[in-house]
Backbone as a chain_set.jsonl record, in Angstrom:
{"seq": "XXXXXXXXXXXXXXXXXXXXXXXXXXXXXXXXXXXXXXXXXXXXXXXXXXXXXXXXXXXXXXXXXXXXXXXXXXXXXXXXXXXXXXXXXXXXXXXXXXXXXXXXXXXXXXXXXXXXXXXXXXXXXXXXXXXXXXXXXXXXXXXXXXXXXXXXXXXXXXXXXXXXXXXXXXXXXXXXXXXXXXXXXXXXXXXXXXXXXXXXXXXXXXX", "coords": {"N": [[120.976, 57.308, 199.833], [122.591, 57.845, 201.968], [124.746, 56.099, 202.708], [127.15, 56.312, 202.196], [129.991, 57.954, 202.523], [130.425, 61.046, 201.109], [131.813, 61.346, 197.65], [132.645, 58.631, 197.907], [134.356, 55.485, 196.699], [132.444, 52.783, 196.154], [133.684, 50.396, 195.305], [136.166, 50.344, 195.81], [139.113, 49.465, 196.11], [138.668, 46.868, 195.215], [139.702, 44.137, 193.803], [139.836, 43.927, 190.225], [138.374, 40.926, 187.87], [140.694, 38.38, 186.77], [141.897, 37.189, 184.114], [139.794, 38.237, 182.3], [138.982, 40.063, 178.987], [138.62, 42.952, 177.253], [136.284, 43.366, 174.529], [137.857, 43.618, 171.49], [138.039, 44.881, 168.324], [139.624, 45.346, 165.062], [140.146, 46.919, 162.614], [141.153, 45.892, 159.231], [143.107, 47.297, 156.605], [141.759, 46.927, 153.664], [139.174, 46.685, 154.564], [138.748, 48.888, 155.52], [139.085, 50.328, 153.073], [136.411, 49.073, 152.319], [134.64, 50.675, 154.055], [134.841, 53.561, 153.651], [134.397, 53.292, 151.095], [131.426, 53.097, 151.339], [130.438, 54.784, 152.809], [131.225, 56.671, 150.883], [129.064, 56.684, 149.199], [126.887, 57.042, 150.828], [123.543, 58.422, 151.518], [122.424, 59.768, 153.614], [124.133, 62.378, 154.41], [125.545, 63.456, 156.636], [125.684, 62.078, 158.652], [127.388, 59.956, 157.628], [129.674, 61.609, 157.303], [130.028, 61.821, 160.063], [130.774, 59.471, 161.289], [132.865, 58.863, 159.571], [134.722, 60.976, 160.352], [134.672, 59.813, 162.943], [136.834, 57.594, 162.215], [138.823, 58.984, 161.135], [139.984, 60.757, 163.264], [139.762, 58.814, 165.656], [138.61, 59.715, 168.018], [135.964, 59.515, 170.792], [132.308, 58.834, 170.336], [130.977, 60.261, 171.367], [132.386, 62.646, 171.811], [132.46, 63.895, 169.377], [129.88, 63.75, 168.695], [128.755, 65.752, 170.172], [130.469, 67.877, 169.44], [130.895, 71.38, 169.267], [130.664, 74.327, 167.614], [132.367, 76.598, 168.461], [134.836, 75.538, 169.965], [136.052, 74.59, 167.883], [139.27, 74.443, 166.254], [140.203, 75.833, 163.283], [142.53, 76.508, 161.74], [144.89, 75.997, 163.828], [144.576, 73.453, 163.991], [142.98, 71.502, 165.474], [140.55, 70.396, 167.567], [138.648, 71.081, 170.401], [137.642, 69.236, 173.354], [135.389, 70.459, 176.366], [135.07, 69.336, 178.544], [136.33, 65.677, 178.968], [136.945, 62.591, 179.253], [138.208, 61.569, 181.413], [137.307, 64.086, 183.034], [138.893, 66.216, 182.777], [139.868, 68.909, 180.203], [140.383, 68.014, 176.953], [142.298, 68.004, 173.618], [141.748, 67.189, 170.539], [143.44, 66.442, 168.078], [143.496, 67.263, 164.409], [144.098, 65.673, 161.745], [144.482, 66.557, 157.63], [142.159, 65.204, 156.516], [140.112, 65.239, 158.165], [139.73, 67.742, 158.647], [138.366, 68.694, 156.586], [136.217, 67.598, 156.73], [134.836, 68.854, 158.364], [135.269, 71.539, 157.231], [133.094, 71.455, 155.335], [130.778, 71.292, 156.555], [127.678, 72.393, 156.81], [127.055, 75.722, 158.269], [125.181, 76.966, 161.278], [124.273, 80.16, 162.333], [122.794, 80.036, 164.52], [122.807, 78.305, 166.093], [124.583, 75.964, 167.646], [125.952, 74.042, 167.734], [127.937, 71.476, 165.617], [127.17, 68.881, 164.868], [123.897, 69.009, 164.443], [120.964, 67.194, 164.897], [118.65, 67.046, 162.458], [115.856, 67.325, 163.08], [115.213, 68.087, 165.744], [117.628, 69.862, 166.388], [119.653, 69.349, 167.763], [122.002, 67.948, 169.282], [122.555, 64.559, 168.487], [121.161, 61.954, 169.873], [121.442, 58.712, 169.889], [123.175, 56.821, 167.055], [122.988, 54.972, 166.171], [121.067, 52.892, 164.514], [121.57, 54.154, 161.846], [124.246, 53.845, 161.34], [124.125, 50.765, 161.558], [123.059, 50.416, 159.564], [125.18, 51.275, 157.808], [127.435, 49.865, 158.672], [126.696, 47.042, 157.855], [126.579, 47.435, 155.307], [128.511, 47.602, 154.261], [129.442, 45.349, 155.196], [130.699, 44.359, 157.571], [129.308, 43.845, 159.887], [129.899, 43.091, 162.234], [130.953, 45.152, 163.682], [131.668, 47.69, 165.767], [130.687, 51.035, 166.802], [132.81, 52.252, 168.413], [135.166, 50.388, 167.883], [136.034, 51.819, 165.783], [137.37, 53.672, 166.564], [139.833, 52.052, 168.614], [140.85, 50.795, 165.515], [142.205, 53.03, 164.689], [143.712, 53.601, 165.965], [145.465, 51.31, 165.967], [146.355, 51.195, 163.567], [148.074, 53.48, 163.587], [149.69, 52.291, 165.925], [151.236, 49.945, 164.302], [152.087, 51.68, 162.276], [154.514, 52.487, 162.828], [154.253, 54.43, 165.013], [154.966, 55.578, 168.52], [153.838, 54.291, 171.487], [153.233, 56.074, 173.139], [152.809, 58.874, 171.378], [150.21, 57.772, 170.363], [149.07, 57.366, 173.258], [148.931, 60.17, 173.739], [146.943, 60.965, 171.468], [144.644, 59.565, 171.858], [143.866, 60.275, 173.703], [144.143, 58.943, 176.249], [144.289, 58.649, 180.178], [145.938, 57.398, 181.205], [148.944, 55.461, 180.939], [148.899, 52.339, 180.593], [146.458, 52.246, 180.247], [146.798, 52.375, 177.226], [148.634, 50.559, 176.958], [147.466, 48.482, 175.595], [147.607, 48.352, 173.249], [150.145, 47.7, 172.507], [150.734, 44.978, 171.787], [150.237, 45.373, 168.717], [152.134, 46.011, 167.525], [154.165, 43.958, 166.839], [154.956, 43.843, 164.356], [156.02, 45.952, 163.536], [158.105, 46.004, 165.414], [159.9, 43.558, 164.723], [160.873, 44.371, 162.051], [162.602, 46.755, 162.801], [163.967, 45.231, 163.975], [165.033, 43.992, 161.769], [166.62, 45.594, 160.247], [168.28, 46.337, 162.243], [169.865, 44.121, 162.137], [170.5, 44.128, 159.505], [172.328, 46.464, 159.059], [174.853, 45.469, 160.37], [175.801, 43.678, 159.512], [175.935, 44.566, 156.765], [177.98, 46.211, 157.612], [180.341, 44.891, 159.062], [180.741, 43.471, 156.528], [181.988, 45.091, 154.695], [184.895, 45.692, 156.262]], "CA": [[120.481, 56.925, 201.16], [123.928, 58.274, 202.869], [125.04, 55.432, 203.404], [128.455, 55.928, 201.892], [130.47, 58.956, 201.967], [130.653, 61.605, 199.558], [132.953, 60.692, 197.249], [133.383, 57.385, 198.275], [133.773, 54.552, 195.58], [132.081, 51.557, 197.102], [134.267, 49.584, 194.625], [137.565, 50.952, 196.048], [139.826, 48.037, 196.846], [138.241, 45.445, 195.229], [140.346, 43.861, 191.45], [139.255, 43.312, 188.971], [138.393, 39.519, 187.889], [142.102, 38.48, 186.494], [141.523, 36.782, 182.582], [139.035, 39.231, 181.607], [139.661, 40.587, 177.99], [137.777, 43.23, 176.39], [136.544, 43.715, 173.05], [138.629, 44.804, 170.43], [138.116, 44.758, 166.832], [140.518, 46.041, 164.432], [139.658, 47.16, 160.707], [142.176, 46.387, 157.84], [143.436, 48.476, 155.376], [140.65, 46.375, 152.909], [138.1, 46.564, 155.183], [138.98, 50.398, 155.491], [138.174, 50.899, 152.18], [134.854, 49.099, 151.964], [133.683, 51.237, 154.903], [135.08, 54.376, 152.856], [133.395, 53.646, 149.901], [129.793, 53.092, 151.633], [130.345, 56.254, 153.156], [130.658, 57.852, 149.454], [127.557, 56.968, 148.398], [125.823, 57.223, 151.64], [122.589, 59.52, 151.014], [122.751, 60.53, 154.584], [125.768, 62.918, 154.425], [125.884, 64.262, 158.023], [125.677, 60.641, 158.873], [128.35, 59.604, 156.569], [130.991, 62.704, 157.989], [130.281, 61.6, 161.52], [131.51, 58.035, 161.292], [134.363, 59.36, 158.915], [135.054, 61.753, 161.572], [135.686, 59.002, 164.371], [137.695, 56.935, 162.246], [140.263, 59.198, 160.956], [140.358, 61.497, 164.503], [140.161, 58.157, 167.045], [137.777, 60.581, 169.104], [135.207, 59.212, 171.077], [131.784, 58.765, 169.903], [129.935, 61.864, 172.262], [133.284, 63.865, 171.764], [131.859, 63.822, 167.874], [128.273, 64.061, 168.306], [128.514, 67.366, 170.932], [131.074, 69.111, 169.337], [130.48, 72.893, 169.202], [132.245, 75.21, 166.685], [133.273, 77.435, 169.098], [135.703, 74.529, 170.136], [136.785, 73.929, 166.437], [140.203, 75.709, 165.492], [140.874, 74.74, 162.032], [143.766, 77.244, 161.83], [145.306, 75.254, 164.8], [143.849, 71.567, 163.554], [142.201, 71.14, 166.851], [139.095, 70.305, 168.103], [139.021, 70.778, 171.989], [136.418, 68.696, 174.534], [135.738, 70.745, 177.394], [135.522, 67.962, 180.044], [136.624, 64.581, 178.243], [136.126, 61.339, 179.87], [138.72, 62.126, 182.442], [137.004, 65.289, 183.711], [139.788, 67.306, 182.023], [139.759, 69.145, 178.656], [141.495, 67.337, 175.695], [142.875, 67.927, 172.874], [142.267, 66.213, 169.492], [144.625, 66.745, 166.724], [142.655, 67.291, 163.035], [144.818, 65.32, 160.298], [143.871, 66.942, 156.979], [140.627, 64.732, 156.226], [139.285, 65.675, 159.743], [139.964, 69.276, 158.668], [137.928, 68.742, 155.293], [134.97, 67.31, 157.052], [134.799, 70.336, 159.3], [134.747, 72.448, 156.315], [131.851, 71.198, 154.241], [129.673, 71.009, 157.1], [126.443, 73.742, 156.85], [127.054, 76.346, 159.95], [123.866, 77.626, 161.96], [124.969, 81.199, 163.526], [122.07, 80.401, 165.945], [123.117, 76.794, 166.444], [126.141, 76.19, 168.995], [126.443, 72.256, 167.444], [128.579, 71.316, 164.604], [126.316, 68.134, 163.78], [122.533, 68.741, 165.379], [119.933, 65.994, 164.458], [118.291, 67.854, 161.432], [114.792, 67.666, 163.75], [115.897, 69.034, 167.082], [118.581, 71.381, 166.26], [120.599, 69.496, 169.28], [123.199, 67.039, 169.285], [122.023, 63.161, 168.397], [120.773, 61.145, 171.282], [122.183, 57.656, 169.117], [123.265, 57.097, 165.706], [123.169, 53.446, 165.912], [120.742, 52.548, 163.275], [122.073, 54.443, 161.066], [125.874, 53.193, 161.653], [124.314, 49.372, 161.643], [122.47, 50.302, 157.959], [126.494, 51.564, 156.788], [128.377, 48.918, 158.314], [126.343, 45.989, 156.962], [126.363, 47.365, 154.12], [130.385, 47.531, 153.848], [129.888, 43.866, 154.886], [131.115, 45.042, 158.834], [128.172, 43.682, 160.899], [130.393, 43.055, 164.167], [132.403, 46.65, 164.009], [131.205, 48.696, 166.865], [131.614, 52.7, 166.546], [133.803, 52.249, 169.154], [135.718, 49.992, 167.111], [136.941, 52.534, 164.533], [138.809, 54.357, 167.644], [140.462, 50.988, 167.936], [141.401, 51.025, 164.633], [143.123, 54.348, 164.244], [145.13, 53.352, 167.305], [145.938, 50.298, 165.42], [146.964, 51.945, 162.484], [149.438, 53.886, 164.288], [151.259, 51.211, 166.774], [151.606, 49.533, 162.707], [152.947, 52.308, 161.316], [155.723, 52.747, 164.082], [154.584, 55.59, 165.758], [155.079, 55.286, 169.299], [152.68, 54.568, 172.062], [153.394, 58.047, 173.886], [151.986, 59.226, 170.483], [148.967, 56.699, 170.695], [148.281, 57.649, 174.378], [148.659, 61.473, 173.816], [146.39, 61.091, 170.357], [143.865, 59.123, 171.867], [143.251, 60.914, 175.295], [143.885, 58.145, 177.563], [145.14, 59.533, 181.236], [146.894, 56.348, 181.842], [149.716, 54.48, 179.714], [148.398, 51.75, 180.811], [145.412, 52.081, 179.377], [147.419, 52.679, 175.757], [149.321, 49.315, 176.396], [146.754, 47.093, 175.225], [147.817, 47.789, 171.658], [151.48, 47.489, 172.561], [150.604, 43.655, 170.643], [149.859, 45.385, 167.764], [153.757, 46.44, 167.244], [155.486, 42.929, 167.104], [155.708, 43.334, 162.77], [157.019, 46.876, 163.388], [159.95, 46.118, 166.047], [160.634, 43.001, 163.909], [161.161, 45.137, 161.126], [163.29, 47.572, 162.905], [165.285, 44.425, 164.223], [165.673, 43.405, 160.657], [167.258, 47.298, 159.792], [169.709, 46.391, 162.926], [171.131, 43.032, 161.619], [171.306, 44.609, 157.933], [173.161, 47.354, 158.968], [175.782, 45.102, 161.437], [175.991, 42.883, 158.65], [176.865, 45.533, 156.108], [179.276, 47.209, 158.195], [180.809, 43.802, 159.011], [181.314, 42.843, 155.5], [182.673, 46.259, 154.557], [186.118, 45.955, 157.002]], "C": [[121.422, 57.367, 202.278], [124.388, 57.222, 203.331], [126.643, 55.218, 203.327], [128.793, 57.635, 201.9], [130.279, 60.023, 200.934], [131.698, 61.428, 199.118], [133.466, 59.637, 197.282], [132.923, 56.675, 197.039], [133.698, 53.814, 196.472], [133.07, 50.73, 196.374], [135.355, 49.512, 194.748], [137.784, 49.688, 196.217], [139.82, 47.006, 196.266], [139.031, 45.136, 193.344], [139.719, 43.367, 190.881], [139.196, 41.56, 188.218], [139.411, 39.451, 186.65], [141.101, 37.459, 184.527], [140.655, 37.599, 181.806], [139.375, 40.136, 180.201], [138.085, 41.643, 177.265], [137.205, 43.235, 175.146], [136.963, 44.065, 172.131], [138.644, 43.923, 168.969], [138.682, 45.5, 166.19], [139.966, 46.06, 162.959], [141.226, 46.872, 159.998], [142.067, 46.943, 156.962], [141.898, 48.503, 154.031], [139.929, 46.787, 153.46], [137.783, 48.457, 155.692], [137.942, 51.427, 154.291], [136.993, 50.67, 151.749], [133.982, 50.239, 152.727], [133.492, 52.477, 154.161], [133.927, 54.455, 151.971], [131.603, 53.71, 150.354], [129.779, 54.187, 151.896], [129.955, 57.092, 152.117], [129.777, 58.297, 149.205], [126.503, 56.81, 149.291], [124.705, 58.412, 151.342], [122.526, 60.208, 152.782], [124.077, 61.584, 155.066], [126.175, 63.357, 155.49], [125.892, 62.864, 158.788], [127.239, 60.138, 158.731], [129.752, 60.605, 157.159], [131.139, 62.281, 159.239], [131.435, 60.552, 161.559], [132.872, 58.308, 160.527], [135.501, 60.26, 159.775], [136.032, 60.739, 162.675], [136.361, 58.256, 163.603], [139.158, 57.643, 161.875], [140.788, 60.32, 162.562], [140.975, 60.045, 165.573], [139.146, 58.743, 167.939], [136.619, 59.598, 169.851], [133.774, 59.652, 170.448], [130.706, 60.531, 170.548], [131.387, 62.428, 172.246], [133.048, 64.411, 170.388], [130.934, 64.629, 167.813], [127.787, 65.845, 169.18], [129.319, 68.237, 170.675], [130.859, 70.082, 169.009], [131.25, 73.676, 168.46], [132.413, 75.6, 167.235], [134.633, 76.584, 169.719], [136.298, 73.913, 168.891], [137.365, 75.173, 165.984], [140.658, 74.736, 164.389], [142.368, 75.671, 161.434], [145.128, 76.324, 162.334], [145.772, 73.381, 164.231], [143.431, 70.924, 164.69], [140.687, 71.103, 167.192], [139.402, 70.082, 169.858], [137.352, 70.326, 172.71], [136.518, 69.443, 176.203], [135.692, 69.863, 178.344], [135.73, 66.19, 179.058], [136.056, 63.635, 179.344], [136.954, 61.411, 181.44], [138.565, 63.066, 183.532], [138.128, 66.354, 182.926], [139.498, 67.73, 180.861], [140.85, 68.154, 177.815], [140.96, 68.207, 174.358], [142.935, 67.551, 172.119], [142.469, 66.671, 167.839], [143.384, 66.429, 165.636], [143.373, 66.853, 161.724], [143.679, 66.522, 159.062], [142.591, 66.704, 156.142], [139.724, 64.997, 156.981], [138.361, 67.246, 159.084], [138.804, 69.656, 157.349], [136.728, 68.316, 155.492], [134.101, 68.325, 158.056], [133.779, 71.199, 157.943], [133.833, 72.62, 155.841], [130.836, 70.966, 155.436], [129.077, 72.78, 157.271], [126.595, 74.562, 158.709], [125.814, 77.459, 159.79], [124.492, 79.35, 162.63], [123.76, 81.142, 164.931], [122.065, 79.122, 166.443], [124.233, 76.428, 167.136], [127.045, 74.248, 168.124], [127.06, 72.114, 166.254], [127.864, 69.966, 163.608], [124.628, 68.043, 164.474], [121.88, 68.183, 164.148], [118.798, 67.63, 163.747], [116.353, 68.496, 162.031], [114.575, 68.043, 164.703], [116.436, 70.16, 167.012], [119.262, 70.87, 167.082], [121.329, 68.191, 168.745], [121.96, 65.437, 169.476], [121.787, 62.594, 169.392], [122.111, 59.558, 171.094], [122.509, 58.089, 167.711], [123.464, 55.402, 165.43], [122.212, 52.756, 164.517], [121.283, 53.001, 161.605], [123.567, 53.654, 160.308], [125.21, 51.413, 161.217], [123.958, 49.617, 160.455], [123.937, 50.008, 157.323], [127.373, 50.02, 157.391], [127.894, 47.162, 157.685], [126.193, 46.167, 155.686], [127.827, 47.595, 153.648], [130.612, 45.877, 154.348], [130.975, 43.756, 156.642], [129.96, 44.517, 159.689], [128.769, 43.423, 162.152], [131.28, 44.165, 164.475], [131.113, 47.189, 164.498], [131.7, 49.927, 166.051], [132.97, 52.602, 167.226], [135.532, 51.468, 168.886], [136.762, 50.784, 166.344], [138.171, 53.683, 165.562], [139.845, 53.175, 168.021], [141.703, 50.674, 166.943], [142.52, 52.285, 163.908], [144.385, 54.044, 164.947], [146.11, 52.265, 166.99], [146.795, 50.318, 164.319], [148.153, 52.966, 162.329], [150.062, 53.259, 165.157], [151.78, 50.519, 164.921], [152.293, 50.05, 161.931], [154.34, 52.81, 161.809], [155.441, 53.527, 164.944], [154.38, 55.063, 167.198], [153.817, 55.203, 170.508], [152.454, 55.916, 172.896], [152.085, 58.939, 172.876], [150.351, 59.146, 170.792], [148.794, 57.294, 171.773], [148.125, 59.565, 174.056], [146.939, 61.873, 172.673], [144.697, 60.353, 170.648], [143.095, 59.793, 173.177], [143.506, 60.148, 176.283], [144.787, 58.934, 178.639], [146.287, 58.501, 181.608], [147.683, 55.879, 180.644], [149.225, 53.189, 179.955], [147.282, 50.941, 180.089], [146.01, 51.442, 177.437], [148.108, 50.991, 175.556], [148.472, 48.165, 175.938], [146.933, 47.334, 173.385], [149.53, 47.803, 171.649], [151.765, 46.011, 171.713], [151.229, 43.994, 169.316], [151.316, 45.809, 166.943], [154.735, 45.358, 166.922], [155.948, 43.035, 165.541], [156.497, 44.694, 163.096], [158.517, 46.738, 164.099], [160.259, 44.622, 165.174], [160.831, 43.469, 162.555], [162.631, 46.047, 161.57], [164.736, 46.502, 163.69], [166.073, 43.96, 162.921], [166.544, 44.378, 160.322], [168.387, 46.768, 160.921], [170.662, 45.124, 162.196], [171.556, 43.544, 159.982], [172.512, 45.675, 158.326], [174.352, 46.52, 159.678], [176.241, 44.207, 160.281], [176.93, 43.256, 157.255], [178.108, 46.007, 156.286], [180.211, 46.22, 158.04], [181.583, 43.744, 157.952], [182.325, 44.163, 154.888], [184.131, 46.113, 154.872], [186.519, 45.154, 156.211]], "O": [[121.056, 57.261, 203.448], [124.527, 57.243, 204.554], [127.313, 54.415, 203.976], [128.03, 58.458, 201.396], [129.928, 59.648, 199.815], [132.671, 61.315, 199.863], [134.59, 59.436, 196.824], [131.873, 56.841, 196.418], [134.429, 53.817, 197.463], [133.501, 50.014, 197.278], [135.949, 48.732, 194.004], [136.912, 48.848, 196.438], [140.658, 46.132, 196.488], [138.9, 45.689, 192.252], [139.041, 42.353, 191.049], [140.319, 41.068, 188.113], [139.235, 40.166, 185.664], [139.92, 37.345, 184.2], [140.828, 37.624, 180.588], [140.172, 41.045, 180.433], [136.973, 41.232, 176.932], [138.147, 42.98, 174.395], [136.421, 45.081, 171.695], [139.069, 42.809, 168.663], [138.448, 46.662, 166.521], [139.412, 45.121, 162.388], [142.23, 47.544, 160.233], [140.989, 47.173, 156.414], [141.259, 49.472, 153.622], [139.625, 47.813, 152.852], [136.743, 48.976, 156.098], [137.061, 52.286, 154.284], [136.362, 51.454, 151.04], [132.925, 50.685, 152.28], [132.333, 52.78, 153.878], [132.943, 55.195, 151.953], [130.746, 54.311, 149.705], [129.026, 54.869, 151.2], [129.015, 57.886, 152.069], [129.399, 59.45, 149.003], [125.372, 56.516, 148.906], [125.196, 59.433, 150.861], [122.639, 61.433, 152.826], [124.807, 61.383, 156.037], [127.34, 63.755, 155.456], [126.354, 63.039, 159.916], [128.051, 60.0, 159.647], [130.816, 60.026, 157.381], [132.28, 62.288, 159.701], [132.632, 60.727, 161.786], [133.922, 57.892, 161.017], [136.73, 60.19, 159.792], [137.203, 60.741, 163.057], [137.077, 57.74, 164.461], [140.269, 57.184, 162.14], [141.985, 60.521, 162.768], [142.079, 60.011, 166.115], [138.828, 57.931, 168.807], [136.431, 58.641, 169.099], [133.792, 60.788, 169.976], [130.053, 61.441, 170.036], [131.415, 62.897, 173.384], [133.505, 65.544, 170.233], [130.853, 65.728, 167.264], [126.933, 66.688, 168.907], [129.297, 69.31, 171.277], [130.353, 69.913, 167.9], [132.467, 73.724, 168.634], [133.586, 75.23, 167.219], [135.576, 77.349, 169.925], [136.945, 72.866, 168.902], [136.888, 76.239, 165.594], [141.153, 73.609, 164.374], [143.12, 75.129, 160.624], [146.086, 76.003, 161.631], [146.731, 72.612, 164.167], [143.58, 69.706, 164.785], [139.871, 71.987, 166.934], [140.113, 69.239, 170.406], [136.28, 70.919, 172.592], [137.37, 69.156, 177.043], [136.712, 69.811, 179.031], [134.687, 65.869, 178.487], [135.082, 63.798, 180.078], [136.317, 61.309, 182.488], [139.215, 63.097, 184.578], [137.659, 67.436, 182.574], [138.774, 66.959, 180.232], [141.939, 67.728, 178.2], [139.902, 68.778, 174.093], [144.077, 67.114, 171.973], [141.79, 67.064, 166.89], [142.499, 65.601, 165.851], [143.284, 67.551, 160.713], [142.624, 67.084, 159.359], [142.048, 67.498, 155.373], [138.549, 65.022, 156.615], [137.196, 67.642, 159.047], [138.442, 70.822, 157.187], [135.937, 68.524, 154.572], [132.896, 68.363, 158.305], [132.587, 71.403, 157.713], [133.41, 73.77, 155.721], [129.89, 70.269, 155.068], [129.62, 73.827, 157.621], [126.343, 74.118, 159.83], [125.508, 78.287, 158.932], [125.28, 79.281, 163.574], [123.758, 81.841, 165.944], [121.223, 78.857, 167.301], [125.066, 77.243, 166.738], [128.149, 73.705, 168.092], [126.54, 72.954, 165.52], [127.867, 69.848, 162.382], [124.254, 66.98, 164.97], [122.037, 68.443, 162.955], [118.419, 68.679, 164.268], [115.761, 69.511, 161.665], [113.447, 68.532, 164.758], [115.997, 71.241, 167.405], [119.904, 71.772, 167.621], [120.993, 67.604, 167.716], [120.993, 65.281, 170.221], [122.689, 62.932, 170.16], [123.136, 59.343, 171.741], [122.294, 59.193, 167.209], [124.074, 54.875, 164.5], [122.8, 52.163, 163.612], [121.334, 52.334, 160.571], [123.785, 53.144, 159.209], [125.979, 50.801, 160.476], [124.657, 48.874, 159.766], [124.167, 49.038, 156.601], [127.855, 49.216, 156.593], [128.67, 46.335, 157.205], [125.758, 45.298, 154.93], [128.042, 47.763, 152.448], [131.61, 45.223, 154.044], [131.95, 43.006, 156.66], [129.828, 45.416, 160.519], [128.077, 43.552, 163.161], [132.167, 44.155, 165.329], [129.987, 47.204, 164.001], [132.546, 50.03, 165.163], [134.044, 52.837, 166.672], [136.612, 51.771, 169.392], [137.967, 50.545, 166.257], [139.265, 54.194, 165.32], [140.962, 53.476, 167.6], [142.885, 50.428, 167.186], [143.294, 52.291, 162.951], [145.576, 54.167, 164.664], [147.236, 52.172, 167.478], [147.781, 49.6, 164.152], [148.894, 53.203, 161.375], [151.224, 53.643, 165.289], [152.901, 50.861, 164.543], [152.993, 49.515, 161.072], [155.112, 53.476, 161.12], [156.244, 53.571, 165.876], [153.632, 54.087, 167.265], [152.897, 56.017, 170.433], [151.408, 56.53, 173.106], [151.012, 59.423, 173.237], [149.559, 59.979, 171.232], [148.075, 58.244, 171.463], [147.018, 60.072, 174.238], [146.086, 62.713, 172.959], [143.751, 60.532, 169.881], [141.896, 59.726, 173.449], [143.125, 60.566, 177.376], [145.73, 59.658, 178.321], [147.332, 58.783, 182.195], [147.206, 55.884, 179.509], [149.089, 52.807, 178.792], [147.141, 49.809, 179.625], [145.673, 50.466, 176.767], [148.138, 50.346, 174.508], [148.873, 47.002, 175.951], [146.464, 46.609, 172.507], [150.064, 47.946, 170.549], [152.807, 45.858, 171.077], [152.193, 43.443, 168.784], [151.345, 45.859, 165.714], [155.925, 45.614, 166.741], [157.022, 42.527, 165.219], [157.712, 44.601, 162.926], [159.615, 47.113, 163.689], [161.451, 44.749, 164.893], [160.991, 42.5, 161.813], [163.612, 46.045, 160.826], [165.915, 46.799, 163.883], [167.262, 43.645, 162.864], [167.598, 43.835, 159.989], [169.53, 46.772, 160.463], [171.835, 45.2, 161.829], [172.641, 43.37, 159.428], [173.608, 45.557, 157.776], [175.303, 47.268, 159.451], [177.468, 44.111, 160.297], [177.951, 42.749, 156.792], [179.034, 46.187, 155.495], [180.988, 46.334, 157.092], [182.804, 43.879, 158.024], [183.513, 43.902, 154.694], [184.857, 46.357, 153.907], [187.7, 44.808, 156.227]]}, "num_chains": 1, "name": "protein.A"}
């Protein structure tokens, strides 16, 4: 209607309502492998790679479903998004299960998509029914997709690696963003406090 600028956020200025917590669900290691195993014996197998896809990448759910081989270096171990959620390209790293779900997928030379909906030829609209069949059937009925990005992120503040890591690995533009699993670290730095008093302790007794 013009009533605002171009470019203008009408929302500029205004904070956000203070207690507000989002959603976050975390998978354990257990709960890892039930999802795993449904996957196995999923009869949908392009189904079954997707969701395997976002949990061991972290990627977003449409950074998945539109990826294009010409954007998949498996040489590299990269998969690149030309505009991410940021507007920028990213970057997401291919551990070697990523790299193995790549592989085994059927390539079109007249198809640009890496997973098109088997009746289109084009990239999935949803995949939600599908996803709610597998995770109730791993016994998962409140894990979001969005969830298993979550979980990866979770799985690395746990294993020590740093949030730098975590924010570079996940895409976020902000640290900020990344510190909401800064929680998820209190067994690892009490671990690495326990490694300081052993060693002061050692030394100690040593003299």
């Amino acid at each position: 209607w013009g009533l605002l600028a171009e470019g203008k956020n009408p929302a500029q200025g205004i904070k956000p309502l203070s207690g507000e917590r989002k959603h976050e669900r975390y998978l354990s290691p257990e709960e890892v492998g039930r999802l795993l195993a449904v996957l196995d014996d999923a009869r949908n197998v392009q189904l079954a790679d997707i969701i395997r896809l976002l949990l061991v990448t972290g990627a977003r759910k449409r950074e998945v479903l539109d990826a294009r081989w010409e954007f998949v270096n498996l040489d590299d171990a990269i998969l690149t998004v030309p505009r991410s959620k940021s507007g920028r390209p990213r970057h997401i790293v291919l551990a070697s299960e990523a790299i193995e779900v790549f592989r085994r997928q059927p390539r079109d030379a007249d198809n640009p998509w890496v997973f098109p909906n088997p009746r289109t030829g084009r990239p999935f609209v949803t995949i939600y029914y599908g996803w709610d069949t597998i995770r109730c059937r791993a016994g998962l009925p409140d894990v979001r997709l969005h969830d298993l990005r979550h979980s990866f992120a979770s799985f690395l503040v746990n294993a020590g690696r740093s949030l730098y890591e975590v924010q570079m690995l996940l895409g976020h533009s902000s640290p900020k963003t990344t510190m909401r699993y800064a929680h998820l670290s209190s067994d690892s730095l009490r671990n690495a406090a326990e490694v300081a008093t052993e060693v002061m302790w050692t030394s100690s007794s040593e003299k």
